[in-house]
C-alpha positions in Angstrom: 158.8 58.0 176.1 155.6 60.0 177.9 156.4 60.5 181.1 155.3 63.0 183.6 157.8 64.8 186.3 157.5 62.8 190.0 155.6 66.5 191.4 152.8 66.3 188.7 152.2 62.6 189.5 152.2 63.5 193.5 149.9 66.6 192.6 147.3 64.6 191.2 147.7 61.8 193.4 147.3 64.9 196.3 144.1 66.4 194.7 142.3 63.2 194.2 143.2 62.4 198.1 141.4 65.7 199.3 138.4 65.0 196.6 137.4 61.8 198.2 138.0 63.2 201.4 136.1 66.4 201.3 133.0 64.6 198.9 132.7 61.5 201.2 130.2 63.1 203.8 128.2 63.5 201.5 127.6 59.3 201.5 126.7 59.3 205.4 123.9 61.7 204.6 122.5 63.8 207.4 120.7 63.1 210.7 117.6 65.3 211.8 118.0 67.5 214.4 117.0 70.4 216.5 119.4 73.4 216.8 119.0 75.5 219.6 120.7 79.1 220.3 120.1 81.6 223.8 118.3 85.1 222.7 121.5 87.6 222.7 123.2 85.5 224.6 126.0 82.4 224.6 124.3 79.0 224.5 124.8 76.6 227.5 124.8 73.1 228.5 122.5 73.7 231.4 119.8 74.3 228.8 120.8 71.4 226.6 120.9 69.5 229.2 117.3 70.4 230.7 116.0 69.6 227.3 117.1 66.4 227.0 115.4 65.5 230.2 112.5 66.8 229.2 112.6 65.0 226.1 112.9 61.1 228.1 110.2 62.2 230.0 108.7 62.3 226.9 109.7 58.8 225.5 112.0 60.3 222.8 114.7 59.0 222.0 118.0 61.4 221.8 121.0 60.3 219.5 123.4 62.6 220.7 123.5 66.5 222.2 125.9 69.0 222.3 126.6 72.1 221.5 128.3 72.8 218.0 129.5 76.1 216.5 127.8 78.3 219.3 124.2 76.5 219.4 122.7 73.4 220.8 122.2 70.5 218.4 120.1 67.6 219.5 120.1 64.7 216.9 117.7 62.4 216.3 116.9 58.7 214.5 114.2 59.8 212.8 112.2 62.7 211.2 108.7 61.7 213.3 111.2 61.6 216.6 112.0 65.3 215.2 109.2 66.8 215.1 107.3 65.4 218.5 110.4 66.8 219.9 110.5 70.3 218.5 107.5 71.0 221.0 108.8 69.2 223.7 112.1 71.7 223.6 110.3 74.5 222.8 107.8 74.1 226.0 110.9 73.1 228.0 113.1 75.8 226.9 110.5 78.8 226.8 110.9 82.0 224.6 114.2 82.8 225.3 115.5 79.7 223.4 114.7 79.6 219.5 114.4 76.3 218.2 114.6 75.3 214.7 114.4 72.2 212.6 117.2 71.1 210.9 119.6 68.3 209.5 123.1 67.7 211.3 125.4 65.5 209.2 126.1 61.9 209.8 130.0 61.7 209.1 132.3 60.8 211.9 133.1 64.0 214.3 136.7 63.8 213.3 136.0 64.5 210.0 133.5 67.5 210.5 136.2 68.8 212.3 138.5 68.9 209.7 135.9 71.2 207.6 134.4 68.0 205.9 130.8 68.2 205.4 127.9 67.7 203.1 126.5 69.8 200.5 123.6 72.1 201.4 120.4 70.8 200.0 118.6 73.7 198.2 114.8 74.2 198.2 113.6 71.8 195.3 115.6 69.2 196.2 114.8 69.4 200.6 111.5 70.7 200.5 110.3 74.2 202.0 108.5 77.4 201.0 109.4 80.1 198.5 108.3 83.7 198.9 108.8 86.5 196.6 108.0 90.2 198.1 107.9 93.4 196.8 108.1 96.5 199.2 105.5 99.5 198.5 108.7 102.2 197.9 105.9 104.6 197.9 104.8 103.8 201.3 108.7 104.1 202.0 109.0 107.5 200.7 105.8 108.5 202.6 106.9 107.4 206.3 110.2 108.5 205.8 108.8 112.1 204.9 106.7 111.9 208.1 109.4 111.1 210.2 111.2 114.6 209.2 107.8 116.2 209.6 108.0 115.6 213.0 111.7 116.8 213.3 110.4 120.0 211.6 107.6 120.7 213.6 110.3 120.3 216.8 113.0 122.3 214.8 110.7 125.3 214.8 109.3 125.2 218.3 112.8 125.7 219.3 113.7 128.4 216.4 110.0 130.2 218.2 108.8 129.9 214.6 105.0 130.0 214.0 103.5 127.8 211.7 99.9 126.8 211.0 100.4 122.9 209.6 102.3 120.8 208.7 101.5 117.3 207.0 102.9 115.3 203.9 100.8 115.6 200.8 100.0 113.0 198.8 102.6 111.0 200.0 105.3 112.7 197.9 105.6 116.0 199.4 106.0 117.6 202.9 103.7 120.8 202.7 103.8 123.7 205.9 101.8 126.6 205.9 102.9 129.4 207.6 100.6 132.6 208.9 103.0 135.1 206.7 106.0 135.0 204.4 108.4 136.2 206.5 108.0 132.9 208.7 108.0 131.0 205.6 111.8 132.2 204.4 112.5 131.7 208.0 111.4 128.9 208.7 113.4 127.4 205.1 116.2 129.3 206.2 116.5 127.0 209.5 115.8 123.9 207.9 117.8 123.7 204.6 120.9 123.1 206.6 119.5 120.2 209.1 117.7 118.4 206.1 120.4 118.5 202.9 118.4 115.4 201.0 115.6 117.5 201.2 115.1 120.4 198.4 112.4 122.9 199.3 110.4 125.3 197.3 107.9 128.4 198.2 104.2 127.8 197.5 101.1 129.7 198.4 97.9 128.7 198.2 94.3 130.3 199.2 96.8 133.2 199.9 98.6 132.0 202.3 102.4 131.4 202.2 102.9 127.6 202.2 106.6 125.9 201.1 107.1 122.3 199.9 109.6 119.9 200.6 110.9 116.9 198.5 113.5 114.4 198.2 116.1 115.5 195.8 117.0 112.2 193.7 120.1 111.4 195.5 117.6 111.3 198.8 115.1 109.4 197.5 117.7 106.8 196.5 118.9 106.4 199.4 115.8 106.0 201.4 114.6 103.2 199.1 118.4 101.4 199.8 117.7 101.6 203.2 114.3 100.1 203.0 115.3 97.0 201.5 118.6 96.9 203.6 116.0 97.2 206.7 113.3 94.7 205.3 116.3 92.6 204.4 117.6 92.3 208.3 114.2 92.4 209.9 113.2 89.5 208.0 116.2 87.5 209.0 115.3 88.3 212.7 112.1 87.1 212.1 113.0 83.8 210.2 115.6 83.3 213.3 112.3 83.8 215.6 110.4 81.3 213.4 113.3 78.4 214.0 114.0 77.6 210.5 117.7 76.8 209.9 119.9 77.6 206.4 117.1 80.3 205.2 117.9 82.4 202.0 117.1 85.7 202.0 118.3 88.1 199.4 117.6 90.9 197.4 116.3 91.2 193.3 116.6 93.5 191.4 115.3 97.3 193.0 112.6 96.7 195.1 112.1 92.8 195.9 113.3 90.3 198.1 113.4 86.5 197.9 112.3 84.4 200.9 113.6 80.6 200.9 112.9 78.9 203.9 114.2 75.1 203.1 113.0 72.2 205.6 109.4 74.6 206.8 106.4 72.7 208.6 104.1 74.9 209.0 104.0 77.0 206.1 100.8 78.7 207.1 102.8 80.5 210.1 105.6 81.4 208.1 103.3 83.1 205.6 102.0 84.9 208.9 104.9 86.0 210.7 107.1 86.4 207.2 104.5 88.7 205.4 103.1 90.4 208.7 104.1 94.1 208.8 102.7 94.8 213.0 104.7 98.2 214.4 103.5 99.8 217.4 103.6 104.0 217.8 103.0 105.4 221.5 101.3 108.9 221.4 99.9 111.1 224.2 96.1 111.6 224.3 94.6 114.7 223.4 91.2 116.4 225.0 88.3 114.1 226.9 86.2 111.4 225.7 83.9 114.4 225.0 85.8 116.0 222.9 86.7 112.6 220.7 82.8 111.9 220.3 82.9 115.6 219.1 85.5 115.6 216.6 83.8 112.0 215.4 80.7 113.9 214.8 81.8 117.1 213.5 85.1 115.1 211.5 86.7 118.2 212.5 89.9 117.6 214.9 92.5 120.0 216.7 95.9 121.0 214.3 98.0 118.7 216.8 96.0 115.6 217.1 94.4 112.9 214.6 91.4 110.8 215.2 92.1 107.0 215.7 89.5 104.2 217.2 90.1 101.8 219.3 89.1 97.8 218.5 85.7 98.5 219.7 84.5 101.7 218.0 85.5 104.1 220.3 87.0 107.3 219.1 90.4 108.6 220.5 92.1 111.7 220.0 96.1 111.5 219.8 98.5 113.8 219.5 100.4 113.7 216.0 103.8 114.2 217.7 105.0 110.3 218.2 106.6 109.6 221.7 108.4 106.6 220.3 107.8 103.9 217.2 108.6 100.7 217.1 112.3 100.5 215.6 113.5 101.2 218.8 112.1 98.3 220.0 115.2 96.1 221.3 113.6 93.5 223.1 110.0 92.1 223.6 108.5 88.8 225.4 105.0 87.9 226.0 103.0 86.9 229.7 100.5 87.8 231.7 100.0 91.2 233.2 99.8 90.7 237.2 97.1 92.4 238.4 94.3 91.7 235.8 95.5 88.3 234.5 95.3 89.4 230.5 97.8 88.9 228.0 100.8 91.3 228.3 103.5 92.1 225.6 106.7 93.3 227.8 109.0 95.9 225.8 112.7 96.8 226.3 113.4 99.9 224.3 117.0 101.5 223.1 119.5 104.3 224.5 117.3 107.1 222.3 114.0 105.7 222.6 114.2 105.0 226.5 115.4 108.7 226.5 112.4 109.9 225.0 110.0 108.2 226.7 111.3 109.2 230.1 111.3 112.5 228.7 107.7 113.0 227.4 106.3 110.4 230.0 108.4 112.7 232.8 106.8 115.9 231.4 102.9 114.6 231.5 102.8 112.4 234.6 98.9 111.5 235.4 98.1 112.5 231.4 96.7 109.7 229.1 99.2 107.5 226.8 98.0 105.8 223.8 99.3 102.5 221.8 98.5 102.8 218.1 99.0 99.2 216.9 99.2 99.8 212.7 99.4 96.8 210.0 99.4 97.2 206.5 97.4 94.7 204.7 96.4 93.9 201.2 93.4 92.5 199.6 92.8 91.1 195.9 89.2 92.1 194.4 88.0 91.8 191.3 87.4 94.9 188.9 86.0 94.4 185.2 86.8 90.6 185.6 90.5 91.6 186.7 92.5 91.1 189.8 93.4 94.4 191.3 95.2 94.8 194.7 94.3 97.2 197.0 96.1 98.4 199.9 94.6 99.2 203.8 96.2 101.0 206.7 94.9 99.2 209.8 95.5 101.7 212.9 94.0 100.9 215.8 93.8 101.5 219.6 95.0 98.8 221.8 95.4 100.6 225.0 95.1 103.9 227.1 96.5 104.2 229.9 96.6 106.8 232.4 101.1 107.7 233.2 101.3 107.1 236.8 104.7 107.5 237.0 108.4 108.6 234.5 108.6 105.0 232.3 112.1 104.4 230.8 113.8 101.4 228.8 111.0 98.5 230.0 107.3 98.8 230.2 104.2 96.6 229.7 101.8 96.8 227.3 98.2 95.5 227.4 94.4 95.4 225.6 95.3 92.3 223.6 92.8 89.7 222.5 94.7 86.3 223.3 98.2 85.2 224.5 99.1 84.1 220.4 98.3 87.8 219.7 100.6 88.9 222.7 103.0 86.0 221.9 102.8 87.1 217.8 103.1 90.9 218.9 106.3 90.4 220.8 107.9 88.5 217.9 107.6 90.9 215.6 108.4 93.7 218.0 111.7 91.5 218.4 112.5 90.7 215.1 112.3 94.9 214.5 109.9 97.2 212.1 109.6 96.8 208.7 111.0 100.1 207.1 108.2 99.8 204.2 105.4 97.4 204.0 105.5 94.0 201.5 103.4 92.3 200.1 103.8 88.6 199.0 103.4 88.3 195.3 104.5 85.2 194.9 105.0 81.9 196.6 105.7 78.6 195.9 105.9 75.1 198.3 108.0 72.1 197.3 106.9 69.0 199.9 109.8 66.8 201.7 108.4 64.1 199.2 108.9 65.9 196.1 112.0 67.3 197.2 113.2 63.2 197.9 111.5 62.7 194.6 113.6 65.5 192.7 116.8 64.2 194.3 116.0 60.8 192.8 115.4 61.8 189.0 119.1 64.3 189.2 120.8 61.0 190.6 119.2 58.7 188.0 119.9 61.7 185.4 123.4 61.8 186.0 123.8 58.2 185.8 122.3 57.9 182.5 124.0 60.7 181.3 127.6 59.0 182.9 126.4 55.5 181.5 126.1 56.5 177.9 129.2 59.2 177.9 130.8 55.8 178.7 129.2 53.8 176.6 130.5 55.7 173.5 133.6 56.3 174.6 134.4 52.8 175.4 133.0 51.5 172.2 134.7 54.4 170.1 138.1 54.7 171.8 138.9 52.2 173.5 141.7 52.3 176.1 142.0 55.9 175.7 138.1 55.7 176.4 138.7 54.0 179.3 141.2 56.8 180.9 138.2 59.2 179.6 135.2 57.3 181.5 137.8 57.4 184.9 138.5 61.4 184.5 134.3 61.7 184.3 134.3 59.7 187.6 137.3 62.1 189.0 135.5 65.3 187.8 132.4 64.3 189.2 134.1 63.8 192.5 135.7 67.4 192.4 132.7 69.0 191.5 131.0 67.2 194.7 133.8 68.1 196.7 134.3 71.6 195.6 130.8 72.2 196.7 130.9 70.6 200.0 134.0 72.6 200.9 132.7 76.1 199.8 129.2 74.9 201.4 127.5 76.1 198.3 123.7 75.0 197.9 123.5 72.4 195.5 119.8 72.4 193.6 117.8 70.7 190.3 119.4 73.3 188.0 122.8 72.6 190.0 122.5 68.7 188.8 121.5 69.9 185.3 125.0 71.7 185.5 126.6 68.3 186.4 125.4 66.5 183.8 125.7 69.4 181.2 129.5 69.2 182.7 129.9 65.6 181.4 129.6 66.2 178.2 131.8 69.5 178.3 134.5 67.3 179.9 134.2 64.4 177.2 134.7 66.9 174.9 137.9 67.7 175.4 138.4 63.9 175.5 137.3 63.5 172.2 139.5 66.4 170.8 142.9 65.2 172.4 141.6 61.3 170.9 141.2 62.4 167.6 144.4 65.0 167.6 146.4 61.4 168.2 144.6 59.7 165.4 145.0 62.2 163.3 148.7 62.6 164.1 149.1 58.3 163.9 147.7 58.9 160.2 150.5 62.0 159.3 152.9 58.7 160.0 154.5 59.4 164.0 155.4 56.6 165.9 152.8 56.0 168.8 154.7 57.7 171.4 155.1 61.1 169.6 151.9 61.1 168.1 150.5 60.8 171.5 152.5 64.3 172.8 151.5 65.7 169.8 148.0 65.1 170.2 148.1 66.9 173.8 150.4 69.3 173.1 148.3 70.5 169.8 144.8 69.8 171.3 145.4 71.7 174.7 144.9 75.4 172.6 141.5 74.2 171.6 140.4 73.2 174.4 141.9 76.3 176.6 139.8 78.4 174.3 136.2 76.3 174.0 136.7 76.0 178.3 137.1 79.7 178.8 134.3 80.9 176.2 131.9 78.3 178.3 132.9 80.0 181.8 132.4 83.7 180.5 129.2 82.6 179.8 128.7 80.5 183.1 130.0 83.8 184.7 127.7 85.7 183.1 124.6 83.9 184.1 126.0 84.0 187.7 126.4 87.8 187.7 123.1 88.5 186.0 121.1 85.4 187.3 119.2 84.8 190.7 118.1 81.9 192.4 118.0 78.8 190.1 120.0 80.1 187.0 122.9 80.9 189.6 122.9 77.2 191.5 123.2 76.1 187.4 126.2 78.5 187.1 128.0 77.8 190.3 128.1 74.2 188.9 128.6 74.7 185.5 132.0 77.0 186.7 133.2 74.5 189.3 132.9 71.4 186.8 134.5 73.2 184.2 137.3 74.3 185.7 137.6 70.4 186.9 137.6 69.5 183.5 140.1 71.1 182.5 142.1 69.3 185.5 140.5 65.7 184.4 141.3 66.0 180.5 144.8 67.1 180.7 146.6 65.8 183.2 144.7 63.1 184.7 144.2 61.5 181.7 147.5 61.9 180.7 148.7 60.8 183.1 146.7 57.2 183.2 148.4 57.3 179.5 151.5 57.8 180.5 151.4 54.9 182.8 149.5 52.4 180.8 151.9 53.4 177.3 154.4 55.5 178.7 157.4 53.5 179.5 157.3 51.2 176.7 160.6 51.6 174.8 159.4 49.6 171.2 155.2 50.7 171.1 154.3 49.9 168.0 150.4 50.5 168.4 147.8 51.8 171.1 144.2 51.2 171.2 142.7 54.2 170.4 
C-alpha cells in the first residue's frame, strides 16, 4: 500500500491553506488612491482630515481615509475621482504635504493586516515612464578636484604660503603655481598629508615652479562611487517630491542609473524635475560695476575672482572662493518676498554650511553677495549627418545683494522669473545636488491602456498555455493526468502567493516565467508517469510499480530542477530590469514545482490508489 505519514498529509494540507490565503488579494484588485506623508515629519489626522473636507467641497467622493503605515491614504471609486482630487489635496494641503498617486488594495483590512496583499504591478504591465541616465564621471572628477582646490588655497593662507594660482586643468588635474621652488616643496609638503587620495608631482612651466595634483586610482574610484551613490539618493528625494508612489531606482553597471516611475501622469514634469541638474553657489562680489565692464572688455580678470553675467547681460565679478554650495541645502520652500512682492525661494542650510555663512557673511557686513544659479544641459546637433551631443555649463546671476546683517541657517533668496521657477528651484534645492550631472539617454512610456492591455495577453497566455498542458496530460495519462493538471493549478497558486508575500514586482517577462514554469513542472510529471509505466512493463504489481516510479524518477528530476535554477540564478545575478522579473519567477515556480510534482501529486495518488489492498490496474 502507498501511503504517506499523517505530518506530510497536514504539511501539504498547511501550505496549500497559506497559498490561497496569501494569493487571494490579488482577486479584489486594488483601489486608487492618494497617499500623503508630512515633509520630515509624522503624518497626522488633522491634515487627513482637512483634505477630505476640502475634497466634498469639491463634489468628490471619498471611499475611505486613514492613515496607513506612517502616511495618509485617501481611496477612491474611480481613477477620474483620482486625479480631480490629486489637485484638490495638493492646494488644500500646500507644500509641506507630498502627494502621490497610487493604488491601495481592495482586500478586507483584516487580511492586509495579516501581511496579505497583492503583487506589485511593474511598469509594462501598470503603465508609467522609463528613464535611463548616464552621469558625466568626468564632470564628477572635475568638481570634486575643485572642491579640494578651494581647501588648498585655504590650507596655504593659514600655512602663510605664497602661491600665484591655482585652478584645475583640463578637468583632470589640479595645477598651482608658485613664485619659487622653495614654496612649491612647501607647499606639497603641507598638503600630502591632508589630501592622501591625491598624488602630487613637481612641474614647471614658462620657468616657473608649478606642481600637479591627481587622483591616484583608488581616489578616483571612490569619487565616481560616491557620485552615483549621491545621484542615486537625490533622485529618490526628488521622485518623493514629484508624488509618485513604488518608484524603482537603481544602479547599472558603472556609471548609469535606471528611473521607473510606474503609475506617472505627467510625464513631461517628471522628465523636468527627474533630468534637471539646478545647484545654487553663493560667492562674495569682487570690485564695482566699473571694474566688471572692465574685465568684460579687456577679458582680463583679478587671480581671485571669475567673470559671470547675470540673466540680463550684465557682467559681475565674483570671488572664486565659494561661501557655500548647494549640498548643504537642507530645506527649501517657495513664496513671495514681503517687501517687493516677487517670487522668493526660502533656504534652510546645515550645521557646516550655516557655520560658514555666518562666518563669511559676519566678516563682510555691507559687502555684495552673489547667487550663481548653474545647470548643466545638453543638446543633440547634427555633425556630418550624425547625432553628436554636446554639453553646456549654464552659470548665471540671479541675485546681488548688498549683506545688511550676519545670515545664518535660513535666508531668502530672490531675482526669479515666476513662482513655478521659485516653486521648481526650491524642489530641487530640497531633494539635494546632484554630485555629477546626467543626461537622459534613454526613455521609454508604457500608457495605463497598454499596460491593461499587456496584463490581458499574460492572463490569456497563461491560460492557453494551462489549457493545453492539460489537455495532453488528460488525454495521454489519464488519472495520473488529472493529479498533474491539479499540481499546475497548486503551483500556480504558490508562485502568486510567493510573490505577494515577498512583495516582489510582478512584470511581462515575470508571466513569461509562469508559463515557461508550466511546462518545467509537467515535466517532472511526465518523468514520474512514464518511470510507472515503465516499471508496470518490467512486471510489478500496480502498487510497487507506483513507489518505484517516484522513488527512481525523483534523482532525475532533483538534477534537471537544479541545473534550471543555476541558470535562473544566474540571469538574476547578471540581469537587470526585465531579465531579473523573468528570473525571480522562473526560481519561485521552480522551486514550487518541485513541491507540486513530488508530494502533492503523490499524495492525490496515494489517496485515489493508495489504500486499495487487491489493485490490479491504474489508469495511467
Amino acid at each position: 500500500m502507498n501511503r504517506y505519514p499523517w505530518w506530510k498529509n497536514l504539511l501539504i494540507v498547511l501550505v496549500l491553506f497559506f497559498a490561497l490565503f496569501y494569493a487571494l488579494p490579488n482577486i479584489y484588485g486594488e483601489n486608487p488612491a492618494l497617499q500623503i506623508s508630512k515633509r520630515n515629519a509624522v503624518m497626522d489626522q488633522a491634515a487627513i482630515d482637512k483634505a477630505v473636507t476640502a475634497l466634498k467641497a469639491a463634489n468628490i467622493t471619498v471611499k475611505s481615509a486613514g492613515i496607513e503605515d506612517k502616511d495618509g491614504l485617501i481611496q477612491f471609486d474611480s481613477t477620474d475621482a483620482q486625479l480631480k482630487a490629486v489637485n484638490v489635496v495638493r492646494e488644500a494641503l500646500g507644500e509641506d504635504y507630498p502627494v502621490a498617486l497610487n493604488l491601495a488594495p481592495a482586500a478586507p483590512r483584516w487580511m492586509l493586516n495579516l501581511g496579505a496583499k497583492p503583487m506589485y504591478l511593474g511598469l509594462d504591465l501598470r503603465g508609467g515612464v522609463h528613464f535611463l541616465m548616464q552621469i558625466d564621471m568626468q564632470a564628477a572628477i572635475k568638481t570634486a578636484l575643485e572642491r579640494r582646490v578651494d581647501g588648498m588655497r585655504g590650507d596655504l593662507r593659514e600655512a602663510n604660503i605664497r602661491y600665484i594660482s591655482a585652478d584645475v586643468d583640463n578637468g583632470t588635474q589640479i595645477a598651482l603655481r608658485f613664485p619659487d621652488a622653495a614654496a612649491r616643496d612647501a607647499a606639497i609638503t603641507a598638503l600630502t598629508g591632508k589630501y592622501p587620495e591625491l598624488v602630487f608631482a613637481k612641474d614647471e612651466r614658462n620657468a616657473q615652479p608649478y606642481f600637479t595634483a591627481q587622483f591616484t586610482d583608488a581616489g578616483a574610484l571612490a569619487e565616481r562611487k560616491a557620485a552615483v551613490d549621491q545621484n542615486i539618493t537625490t533622485l529618490r528625494n526628488r521622485v518623493n517630491e514629484l508624488g509618485v508612489a513604488e518608484p524603482l531606482i537603481q544602479q547599472q553597471g558603472d556609471d548609469r542609473i535606471v528611473v521607473e516611475l510606474p503609475g506617472i501622469q505627467d510625464t513631461v514634469r517628471a522628465k523636468e524635475i527627474i533630468g534637471a541638474t539646478a545647484t545654487l553657489e553663493f560667492r562674495l562680489v569682487s570690485g564695482t560695476p566699473t571694474d566688471w565692464m572692465d574685465a568684460q572688455q579687456s577679458g582680463r580678470t583679478p587671480p581671485d575672482a571669475r567673470l559671470y553675467h547675470e540673466k540680463n547681460g550684465q557682467p559681475v565679478l565674483l570671488k572664486r572662493q565659494v561661501i557655500v554650495t548647494g549640498d548643504r541645502i537642507t530645506g527649501a520652500s517657495s513664496g513671495f518676498d514681503q517687501r517687493s512682492g516677487s517670487p522668493a525661494v526660502f533656504v534652510n542650510l546645515d550645521g557646516q554650511g550655516a557655520r560658514r555663512m555666518a562666518d563669511i557673511t559676519g566678516q563682510n557686513i555691507g559687502k555684495q553677495m552673489g547667487v550663481v544659479f548653474i545647470e548643466h544641459r545638453s543638446e543633440t546637433k547634427m555633425v556630418n549627418d550624425k547625432p553628436v551631443k554636446e554639453k553646456k555649463v549654464i552659470e548665471q546671476v540671479i541675485n546681488v545683494a548688498t549683506i545688511q546683517d550676519q545670515l545664518a541657517n535660513r535666508f531668502q533668496i530672490t531675482g526669479l522669473d515666476s513662482p513655478n521657477e521659485a516653486r521648481d528651484l526650491a524642489l530641487l534645492l530640497r531633494a539635494g545636488a546632484l554630485r555629477a550631472p546626467m543626461d537622459i539617454v534613454e526613455e521609454r512610456t508604457v500608457g495605463p491602456s497598454l499596460g491593461a492591455q499587456n496584463i490581458q495577453a499574460g492572463v490569456n497566455a497563461s491560460i492557453l498555455g494551462f489549457a493545453l498542458v492539460a489537455v495532453f496530460m488528460l488525454f495521454y495519462y489519464r488519472v495520473f493526468g488529472v493529479t498533474a493538471v491539479v499540481a499546475l493549478g497548486v503551483n500556480l497558486v504558490l508562485i502568486v502567493a510567493v510573490l505577494s508575500l515577498l512583495q516582489a514586482t510582478l512584470t511581462l517577462p515575470g508571466i513569461a516565467g509562469m508559463v515557461l514554469t508550466l511546462g518545467i513542472a509537467v515535466d517532472a510529471n511526465v518523468l514520474i508517469n512514464e518511470r510507472i509505466r515503465e516499471e508496470l512493463r518490467n512486471g510489478l504489481t500496480p502498487q510497487a510499480a507506483i513507489k518505484a516510479g517516484y522513488e527512481r524518477a525523483f534523482a532525475t528530476i532533483i538534477d534537471s530542477h537544479i541545473t534550471t535554477l543555476l541558470a535562473a540564478v544566474v540571469l538574476f545575478g547578471l540581469g537587470a530590469g526585465p531579465v531579473k522579473g523573468f528570473a525571480v519567477t522562473l526560481i519561485i515556480g521552480i522551486s514550487a514545482s518541485l513541491f507540486t510534482a513530488i508530494m502533492v501529486t503523490r499524495a492525490l495518488v496515494n489517496l485515489i490508489y493508495g489504500r486499495r489492498l487487491r489493485l490490479t490496474h491504474i489508469s495511467i
